[in-house]
N, C-alpha and C positions, 0 to 999 in steps of 0.2 A: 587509276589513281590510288586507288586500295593498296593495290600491285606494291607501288613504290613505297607506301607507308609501312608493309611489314617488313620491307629489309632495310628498315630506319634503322635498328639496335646495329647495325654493322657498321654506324659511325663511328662509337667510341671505339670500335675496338680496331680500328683501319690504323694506326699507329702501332697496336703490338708486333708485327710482322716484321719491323725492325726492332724493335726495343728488346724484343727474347734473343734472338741470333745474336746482338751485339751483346747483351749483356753475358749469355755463355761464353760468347769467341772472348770477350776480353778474362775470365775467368780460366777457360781450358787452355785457348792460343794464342795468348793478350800479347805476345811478340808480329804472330800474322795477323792478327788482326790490326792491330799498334800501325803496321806497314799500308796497309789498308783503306786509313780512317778515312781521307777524304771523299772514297763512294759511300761512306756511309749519309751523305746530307741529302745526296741525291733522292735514294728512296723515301727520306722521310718527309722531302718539302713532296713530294710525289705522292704518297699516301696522303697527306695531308691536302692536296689538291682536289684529290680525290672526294674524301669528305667533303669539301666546298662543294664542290659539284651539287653533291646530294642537297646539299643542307639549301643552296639557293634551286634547286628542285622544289624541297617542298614547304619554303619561302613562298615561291611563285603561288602554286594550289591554294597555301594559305590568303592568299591576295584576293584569287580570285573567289574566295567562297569556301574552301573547303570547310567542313566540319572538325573539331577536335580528336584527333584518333589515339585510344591507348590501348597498347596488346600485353598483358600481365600473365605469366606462368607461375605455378605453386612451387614453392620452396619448402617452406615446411607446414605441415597441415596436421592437426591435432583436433583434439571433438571441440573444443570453446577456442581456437587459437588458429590464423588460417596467415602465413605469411609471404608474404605474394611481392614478387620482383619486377619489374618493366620497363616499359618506358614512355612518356608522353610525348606527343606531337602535337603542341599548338603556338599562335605566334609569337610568345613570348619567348619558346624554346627554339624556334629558326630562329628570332632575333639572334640573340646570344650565340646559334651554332654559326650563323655568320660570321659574325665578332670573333670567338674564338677561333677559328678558320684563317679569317684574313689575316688577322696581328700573329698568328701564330706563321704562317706561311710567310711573311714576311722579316720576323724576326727566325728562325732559322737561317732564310738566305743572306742576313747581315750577320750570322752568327760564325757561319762558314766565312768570313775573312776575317771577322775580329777576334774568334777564337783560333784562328789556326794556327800558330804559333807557342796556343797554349799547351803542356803536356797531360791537360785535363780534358783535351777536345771532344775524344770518347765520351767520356765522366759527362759533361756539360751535354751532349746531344740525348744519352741516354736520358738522363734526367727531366731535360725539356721536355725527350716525346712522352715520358710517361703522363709529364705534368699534364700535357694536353689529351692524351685517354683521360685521367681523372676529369679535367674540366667536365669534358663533354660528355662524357658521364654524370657528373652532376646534375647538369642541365636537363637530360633528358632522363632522370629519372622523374619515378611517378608516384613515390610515398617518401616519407620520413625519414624513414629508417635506411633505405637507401640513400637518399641521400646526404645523411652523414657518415655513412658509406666511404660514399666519395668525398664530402668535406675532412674527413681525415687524410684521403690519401693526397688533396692538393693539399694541405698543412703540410707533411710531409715530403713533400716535393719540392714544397718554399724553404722550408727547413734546409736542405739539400742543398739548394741552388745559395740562399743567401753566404752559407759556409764554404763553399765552391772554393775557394780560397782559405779553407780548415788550419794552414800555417800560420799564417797571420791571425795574432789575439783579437784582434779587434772584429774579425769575421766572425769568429768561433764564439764570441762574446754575444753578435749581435743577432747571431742563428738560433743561439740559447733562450735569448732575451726574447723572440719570435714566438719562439716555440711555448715559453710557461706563458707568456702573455696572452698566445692564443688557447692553452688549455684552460684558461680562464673562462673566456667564451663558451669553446666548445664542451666543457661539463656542464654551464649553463644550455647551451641547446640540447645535450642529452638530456637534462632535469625535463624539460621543457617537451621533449618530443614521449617520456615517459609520463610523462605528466598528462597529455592530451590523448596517450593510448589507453591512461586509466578511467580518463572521465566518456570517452567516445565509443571507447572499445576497435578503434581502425588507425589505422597510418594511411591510409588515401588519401590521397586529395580531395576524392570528389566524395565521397562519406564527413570527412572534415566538414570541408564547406556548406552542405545538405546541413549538418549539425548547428552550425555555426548561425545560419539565419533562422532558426528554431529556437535559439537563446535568450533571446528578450521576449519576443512573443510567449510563449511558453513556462519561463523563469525555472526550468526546473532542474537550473544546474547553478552550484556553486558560484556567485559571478567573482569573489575572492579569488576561489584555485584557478578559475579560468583566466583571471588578468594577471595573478600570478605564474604560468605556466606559458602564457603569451609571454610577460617580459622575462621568461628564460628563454625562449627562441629569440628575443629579441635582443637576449647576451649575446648568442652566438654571431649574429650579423653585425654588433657592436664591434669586436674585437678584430673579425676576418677583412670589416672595410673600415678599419683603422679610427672608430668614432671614436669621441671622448668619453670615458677619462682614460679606454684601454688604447689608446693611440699609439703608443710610445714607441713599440715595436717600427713602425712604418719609414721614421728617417736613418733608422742603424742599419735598416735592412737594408738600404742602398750603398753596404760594403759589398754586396754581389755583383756580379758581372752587370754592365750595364743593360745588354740585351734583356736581363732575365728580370731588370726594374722596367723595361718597358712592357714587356708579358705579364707578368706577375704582378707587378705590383704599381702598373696602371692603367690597364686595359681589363683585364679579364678574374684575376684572384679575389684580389680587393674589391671587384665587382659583383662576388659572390654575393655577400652579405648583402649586396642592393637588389641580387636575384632571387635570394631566399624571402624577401620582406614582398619583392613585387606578385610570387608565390600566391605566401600565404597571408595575402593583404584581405581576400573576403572575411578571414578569421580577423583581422586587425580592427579592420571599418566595426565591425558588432559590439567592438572593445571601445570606446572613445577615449577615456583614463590610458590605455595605451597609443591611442594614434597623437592624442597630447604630446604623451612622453618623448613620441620617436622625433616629432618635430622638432621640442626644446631641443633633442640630443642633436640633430640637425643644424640648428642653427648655433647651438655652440660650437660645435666640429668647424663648420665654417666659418667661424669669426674668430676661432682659435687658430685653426690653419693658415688664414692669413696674414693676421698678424704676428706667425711664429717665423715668417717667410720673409717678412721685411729686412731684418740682416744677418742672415745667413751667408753664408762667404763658399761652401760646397753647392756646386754649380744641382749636382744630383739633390743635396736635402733639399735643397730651394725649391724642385720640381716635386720632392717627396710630399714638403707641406701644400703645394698646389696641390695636389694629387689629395691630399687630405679633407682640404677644405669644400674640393669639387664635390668629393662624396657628400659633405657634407648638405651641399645645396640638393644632392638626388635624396637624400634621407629626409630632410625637410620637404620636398617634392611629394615625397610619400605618406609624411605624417600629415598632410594638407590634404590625406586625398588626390595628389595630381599624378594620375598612375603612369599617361600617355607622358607625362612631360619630364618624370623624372627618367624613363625608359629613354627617352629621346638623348636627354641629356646624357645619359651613359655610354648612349651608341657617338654623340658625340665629343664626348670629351675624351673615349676610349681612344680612336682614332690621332685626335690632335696633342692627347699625353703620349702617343706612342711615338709619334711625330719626333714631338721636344725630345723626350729620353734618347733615339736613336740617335735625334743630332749632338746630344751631347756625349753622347758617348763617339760621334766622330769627331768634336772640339777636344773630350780627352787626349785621343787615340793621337790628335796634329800635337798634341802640348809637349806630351811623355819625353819625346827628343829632348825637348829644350829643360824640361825641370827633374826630368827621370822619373819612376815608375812609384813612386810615392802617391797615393791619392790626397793627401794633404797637400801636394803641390800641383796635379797635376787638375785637381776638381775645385784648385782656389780660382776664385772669379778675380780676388784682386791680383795674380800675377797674369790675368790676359790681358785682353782689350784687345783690338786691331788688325782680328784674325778676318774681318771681312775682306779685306785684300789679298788671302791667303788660301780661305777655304771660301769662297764665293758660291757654291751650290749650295751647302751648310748651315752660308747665314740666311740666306734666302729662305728655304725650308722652315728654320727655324726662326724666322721674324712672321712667318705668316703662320704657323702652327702660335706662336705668342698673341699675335694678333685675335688670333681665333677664340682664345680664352681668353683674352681682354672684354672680349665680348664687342667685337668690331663686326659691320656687315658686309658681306653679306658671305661671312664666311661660319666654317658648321656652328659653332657652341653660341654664336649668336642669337640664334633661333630657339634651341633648345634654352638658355639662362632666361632670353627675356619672358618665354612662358612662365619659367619659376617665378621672376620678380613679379609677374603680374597677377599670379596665383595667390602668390604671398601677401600682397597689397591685399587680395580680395578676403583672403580667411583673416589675417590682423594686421596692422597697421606696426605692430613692434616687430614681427614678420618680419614686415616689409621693408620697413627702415636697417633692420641688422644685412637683410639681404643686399639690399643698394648700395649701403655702404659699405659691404666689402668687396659689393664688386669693381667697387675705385680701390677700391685696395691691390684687389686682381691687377690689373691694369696695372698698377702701380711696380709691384713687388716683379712682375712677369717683364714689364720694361726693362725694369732694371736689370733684370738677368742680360736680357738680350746688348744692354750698353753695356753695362761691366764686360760681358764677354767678346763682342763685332765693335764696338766703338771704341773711339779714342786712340791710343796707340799702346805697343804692347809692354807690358808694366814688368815681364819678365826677369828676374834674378838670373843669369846664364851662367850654368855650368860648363865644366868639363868633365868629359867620359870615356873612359878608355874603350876600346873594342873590344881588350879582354877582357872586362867588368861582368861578371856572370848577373843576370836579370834573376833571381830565384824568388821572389817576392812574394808571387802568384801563384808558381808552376809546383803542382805535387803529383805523382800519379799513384794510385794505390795499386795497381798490378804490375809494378813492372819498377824497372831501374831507373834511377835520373837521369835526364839528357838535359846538358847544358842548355839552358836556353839564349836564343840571340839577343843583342843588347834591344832590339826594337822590333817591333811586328812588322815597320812598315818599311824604317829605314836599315833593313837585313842587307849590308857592305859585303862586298869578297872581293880582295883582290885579285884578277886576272891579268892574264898578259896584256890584255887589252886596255886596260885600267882599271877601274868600279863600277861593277854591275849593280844594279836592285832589282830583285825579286818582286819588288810590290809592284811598284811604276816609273815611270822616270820622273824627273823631277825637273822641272825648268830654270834656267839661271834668273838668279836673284839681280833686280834691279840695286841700281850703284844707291840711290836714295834712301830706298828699303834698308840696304846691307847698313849704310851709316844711321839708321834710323833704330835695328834695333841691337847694335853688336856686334859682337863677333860670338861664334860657338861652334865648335869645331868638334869629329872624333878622331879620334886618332887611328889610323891604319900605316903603321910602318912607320914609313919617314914622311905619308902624304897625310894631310890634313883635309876635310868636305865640310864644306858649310851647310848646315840642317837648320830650315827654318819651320815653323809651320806650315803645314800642307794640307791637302784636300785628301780624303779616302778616297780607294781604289772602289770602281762600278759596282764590285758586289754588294759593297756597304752603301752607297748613295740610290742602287735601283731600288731599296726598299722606303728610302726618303721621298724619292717621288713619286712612287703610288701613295703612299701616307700626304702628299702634299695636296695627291689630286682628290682622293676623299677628302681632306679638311675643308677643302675651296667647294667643294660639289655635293657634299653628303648632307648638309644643312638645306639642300635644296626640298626635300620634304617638309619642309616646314615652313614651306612661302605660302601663306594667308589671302584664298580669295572671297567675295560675299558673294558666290555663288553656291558656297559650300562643297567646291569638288577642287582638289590637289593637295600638296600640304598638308599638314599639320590634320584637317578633316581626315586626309588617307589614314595617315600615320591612326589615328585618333581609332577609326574604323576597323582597321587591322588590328588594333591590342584591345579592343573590347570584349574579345571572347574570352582571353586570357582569365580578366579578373569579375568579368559577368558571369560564368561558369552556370549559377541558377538566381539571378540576381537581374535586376533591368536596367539599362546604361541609361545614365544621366550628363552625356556630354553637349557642350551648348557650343555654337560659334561665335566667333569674334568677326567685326568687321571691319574695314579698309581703315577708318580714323581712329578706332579706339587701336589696333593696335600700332597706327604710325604711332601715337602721341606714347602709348607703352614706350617705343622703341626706341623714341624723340630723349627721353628720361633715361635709359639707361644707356644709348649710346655717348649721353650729353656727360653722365660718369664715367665713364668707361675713357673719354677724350682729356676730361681733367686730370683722372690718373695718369696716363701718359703723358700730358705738359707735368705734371709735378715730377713723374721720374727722369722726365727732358731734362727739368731743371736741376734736379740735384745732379745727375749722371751723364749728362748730353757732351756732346764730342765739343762743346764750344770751351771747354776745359778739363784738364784729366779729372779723375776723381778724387784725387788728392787737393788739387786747386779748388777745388767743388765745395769739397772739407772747410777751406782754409778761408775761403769768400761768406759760405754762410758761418764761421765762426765769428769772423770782423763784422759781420751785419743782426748777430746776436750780439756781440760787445758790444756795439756801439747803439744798439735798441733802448729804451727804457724798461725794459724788464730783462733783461737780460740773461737775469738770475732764475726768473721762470722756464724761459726758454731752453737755458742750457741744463736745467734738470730734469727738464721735459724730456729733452732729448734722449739727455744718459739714460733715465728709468725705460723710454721704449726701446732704446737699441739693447739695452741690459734684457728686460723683458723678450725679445725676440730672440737675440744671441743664444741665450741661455734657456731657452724653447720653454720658457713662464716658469722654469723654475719646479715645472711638473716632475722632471726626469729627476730631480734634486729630493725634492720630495718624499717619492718613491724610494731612493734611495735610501735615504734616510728611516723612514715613516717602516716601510715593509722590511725592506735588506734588512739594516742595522735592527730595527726592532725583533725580526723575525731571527736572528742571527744572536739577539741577546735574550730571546726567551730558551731555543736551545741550549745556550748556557746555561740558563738558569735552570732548564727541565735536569740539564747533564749534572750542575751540581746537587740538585735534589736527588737526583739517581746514586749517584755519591756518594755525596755526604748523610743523606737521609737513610733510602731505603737499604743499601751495601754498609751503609754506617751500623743501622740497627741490628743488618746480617753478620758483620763480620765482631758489630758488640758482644751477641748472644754466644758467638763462636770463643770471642776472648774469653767473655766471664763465666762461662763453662768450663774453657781452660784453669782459670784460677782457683775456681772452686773445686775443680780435681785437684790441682796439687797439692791445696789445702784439707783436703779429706781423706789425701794420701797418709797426709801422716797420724792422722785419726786413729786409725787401723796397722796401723805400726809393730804392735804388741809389746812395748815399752808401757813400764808400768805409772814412769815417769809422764809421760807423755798423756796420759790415763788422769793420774791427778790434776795435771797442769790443766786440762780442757775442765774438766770436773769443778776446781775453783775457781775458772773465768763463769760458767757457768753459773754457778752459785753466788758469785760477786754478782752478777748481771739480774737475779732473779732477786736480790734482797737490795737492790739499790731502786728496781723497778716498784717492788714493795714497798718500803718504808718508803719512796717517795708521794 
């Protein structure tokens, strides 16, 4: 058992063995390598398997009993100063190397058919597998200082990925935006992690903790710098999992490839900040003035997030601000104390966001044909609807992955939310209520996704496109030359003598109903014309839909509640106690058979009316435009009418315009920060270059003036002699 714990550190680094050879070959022979690219996914979904192996290894161990194991080597050793590298092994860190594992192994093999057509395929795989070394590195490191280590190099790697698409302004814009926003944070978690090596003298964890329940008892440390220096670690976790008010970053980031928002930035990145807190929560709990804080920030994130989410029209921000608001119920999770439940929560919402993000990015991927490669057309939810009869594996996946964060049973995020709500009821009552009610909001906003996009019928504007139309949008490669790209990933035409082949799959004839139902849309090849409708991805992109479908449906199963105290939720409870008990004594209680039906009775009984409300605004029994047009005549013709319809504006304003935060900022920071440089640049100017280049003038003048002083004109002699003398007898007699 030992055995296998010391060649845990070979986790994070099971990814470098592709990641070096490709990034030289694209470097030295980025032509052969270029020819190549396709065996590149191979090794790395295969390294990366590899890792799982391990990681559900020594998962199992930790189940049955094992003890915490950490193996640390000196790095740098000085007479007062000893700094020491490693790694930790306990269930917190299997959790997360599961997670990061599975979502990772699954989005490369959907990555390999929705990037391949990109001429950044390299670029994108490289990027990925590094991302995933850093994660897991992260995770298993076992001080401080490492691990912002690695919280820099996943920054860096999100940075990367979101810009993936560097031609386009609006990428490059929102990679930037990523990036100061998260160095916001992360010079907060430096303050913060300097901070705690001043007052402790250690970066351990377990020297930390030791310290940390010695702090009250004792008193004889600053309890100021200490809650000061906690809520700089608890900047850092702010910004990397998108809490308020450093959120902003989170919906621009989804100009990236879509694979890399279902990694990145809802499964595992954004996850950090909830891994860093679950961490160093023995330090939090001694803080209570900070486990307050994390909570409120908790509970605003989520009630910000969802209602930023209600009219959104980008099928991606929509998930973005779920994604936001989720965190927001694990950080609340956390500031309550609920360590089991917010961890739960993570490992399920991980799964069921990776879910959604993957299908939407194969609801793009069917759209692209019909509206072209614009994300403004191709991620608007109002030009779909109707794609259930088109991509039917798709929708499926993705009404049960919606279902799941609705909070319906008995599928994952079920189990894990209603612990939160029932936690939150238990610590406060205003808790409780911001919690419930967003989660009809959940329900709500998540509905609507799934009708605006599988329901109704399809609401598409239909172009035309030529087959010589170059797609350059996306595609850039930095080593090498451009290659035209095809007009579509999926639908790649050639004419043969045979007639039209496709590359991706074949394509079944469109029913006579369908064709009159949504068009005509044609590309052109020659003198023939092919009808492209919406379609279904090809198996490489749907095999990773359904293992994500089948953890949604089954992975929640840990957390079925019996009164005997053994499965469920107990497991789960029992396994993560070591984590945050380290030298502390667990205080978990159980629940039994009727307190939590009637928990469950309560929020699935929200969770049902959200979905009859977004029935009713969005439901296939009229498009969404007639939907529009029925509740305006039923506000007209109300008695308030005038209430109503300014209700309405200020919230769909309010959500649209994501509260007016980003406006703000704009405003408040840019422009402010933008007119103090000015004004620094014209004091620089006009002041201090003013007063330099005055003294330089009136030096000059006074030379020329002294020139003629010295003249040896005799004239000249008495002329200064009687201004003189005028000037001494008018000072005089005055």
């Amino acid at each position: 058992m030992e055995h296998t714990y010391q060649y845990a550190w070979v986790i994070p680094l099971l990814p470098l063995p592709v990641i070096m050879p490709m990034g030289f070959g694209l470097i030295l022979i980025p032509t052969a390598t270029k020819n190549l690219r396709r065996i590149w996914a191979f090794p790395s979904v295969l390294l990366l398997s590899i890792a799982l192996v391990f990681s559900v290894h020594l998962s199992i161990q930790q189940i049955n009993g094992s003890s915490i194991y950490q193996y640390l080597w000196s790095w740098t050793v000085n007479n007062d100063f000893s700094l020491e590298f490693g790694y930790l092994i306990d269930p917190l860190t299997s959790i997360m190397l599961i997670l990061i594992t599975t979502v990772g192994i699954l989005v490369l093999i959907y990555s390999d058919d929705y990037m391949s057509h990109d001429e950044g395929y390299l670029r994108f795989f490289l990027y990925i597998s590094f991302f995933n070394t850093s994660m897991l590195g992260l995770v298993t490191s076992s001080n401080l200082i490492q691990i912002y280590f690695f919280w820099e190099l996943v920054g860096m790697c999100s940075y990367l990925l979101i810009g993936f698409w560097f031609t386009r302004p609006i990428a490059a814009s929102a990679c930037q935006k990523a990036f100061v926003t998260n160095r916001v944070g992360d010079f907060g978690l430096l303050l913060g992690i300097l901070g705690f090596f001043w007052i402790t003298g250690s970066l351990e964890f377990r020297d930390l903790f030791k310290i940390a329940n010695n702090w009250i008892p004792n008193n004889g440390i600053n309890s100021l710098l200490t809650t000061l220096c906690a809520f700089f670690l608890f900047l850092g976790a702010v910004a990397k999992s998108a809490q308020f008010p450093l959120h902003v970053w989170l919906p621009d980031a989804m100009e990236g490839p879509t694979p890399i928002s279902a990694l990145i930035h809802a499964a595992t990145m954004v996850a950090a900040g909830i891994f860093l807190l679950a961490r160093l929560l023995p330090i939090f709990i001694s803080l209570p003035l900070i486990m307050s804080f994390i909570s409120l920030v908790g509970t605003i994130t989520l009630f910000l997030g969802a209602t930023l989410a209600l009219a959104q029209k980008d099928i991606k921000r929509s998930l973005a601000y779920s994604t936001m608001s989720q965190l927001g119920y694990m950080m609340l999770a956390l500031g309550i104390g609920s360590y089991q439940a917010a961890l739960f929560h993570l490992i399920t919402h991980a799964y069921s966001k990776a879910l959604l993000f993957l299908g939407s990015g194969s609801v793009i991927h069917s759209m692209e044909p019909l509206v072209g490669y614009s994300p403004d057309k191709s991620q608007n939810m109002v030009l779909m609807g109707g794609l259930r009869k088109y991509v039917p594996i798709t929708r499926t996946s993705f009404l049960w992955g919606t279902l799941s964060l609705c909070g319906i049973p008995p599928l994952a995020c079920f189990w894990s939310k209603d612990e939160i709500l029932s936690n939150s009821w238990l610590y406060s009552p205003f808790f409780g209520i911001i919690a419930s009610f967003t989660a009809g909001l959940t329900a709500f906003y998540m509905f609507r996704i799934y009708l605006l996009t599988f329901d109704g019928y399809l609401r598409v504007h239909f172009q035309n496109y030529s087959s010589t139309k170059e797609d350059s949008l996306y595609s850039i490669s930095l080593w090498g030359k451009r290659i035209p790209n095809r007009i579509n990933r999926d639908f790649v035409l050639s004419t043969t003598k045979s007639g039209v082949s496709f590359f991706s799959q074949n394509i079944s004839k469109i029913p006579s109903n369908t064709r009159n139902r949504i068009g005509s849309f044609s590309i052109s090849l020659g003198a023939k014309n092919t009808l492209v409708y919406p379609h279904e991805t090809g198996n490489t992109m749907l095999f990773p839909l359904l293992i994500l479908l089948l953890c949604t449906l089954f992975i929640g199963s840990i957390g079925i509640h019996f009164d005997n105290g053994i499965g469920g939720l107990t497991i789960l409870s029992k396994w993560l106690t070591p984590s945050i008990n380290l030298f502390q004594e667990s205080s978990n209680s159980s629940i039994n058979s009727y307190e939590f039906i009637t928990n469950a009775i309560s929020s699935v009984s929200l969770a049902i009316f959200g979905l009859f409300i977004a029935y009713t605004f969005y439901g296939s029994a009229y498009s969404f435009f007639q939907n529009l047009d029925l509740i305006n005549s039923f506000v007209k013709g109300g008695p308030k009418k005038y209430f109503f319809h300014q209700l309405k504006k200020k919230i769909y304003s309010w959500s649209y315009n994501r509260g007016y935060i980003d406006i703000f900022y704009t405003r408040f920071f840019t422009l402010g920060i933008r007119g103090l440089t000015e004004l620094t640049q014209f004091f620089d100017k006009g002041v201090i270059d003013g007063i330099t280049n005055g003294v330089g003038l009136a030096s000059f003048c006074i030379g020329e003036e002294i020139k003629y002083v010295g003249g040896g004109r005799i004239s000249s002699y008495l002329f200064f002699f009687l201004c003189y003398v005028s000037v001494f007898l008018f000072f005089f007699l005055s």
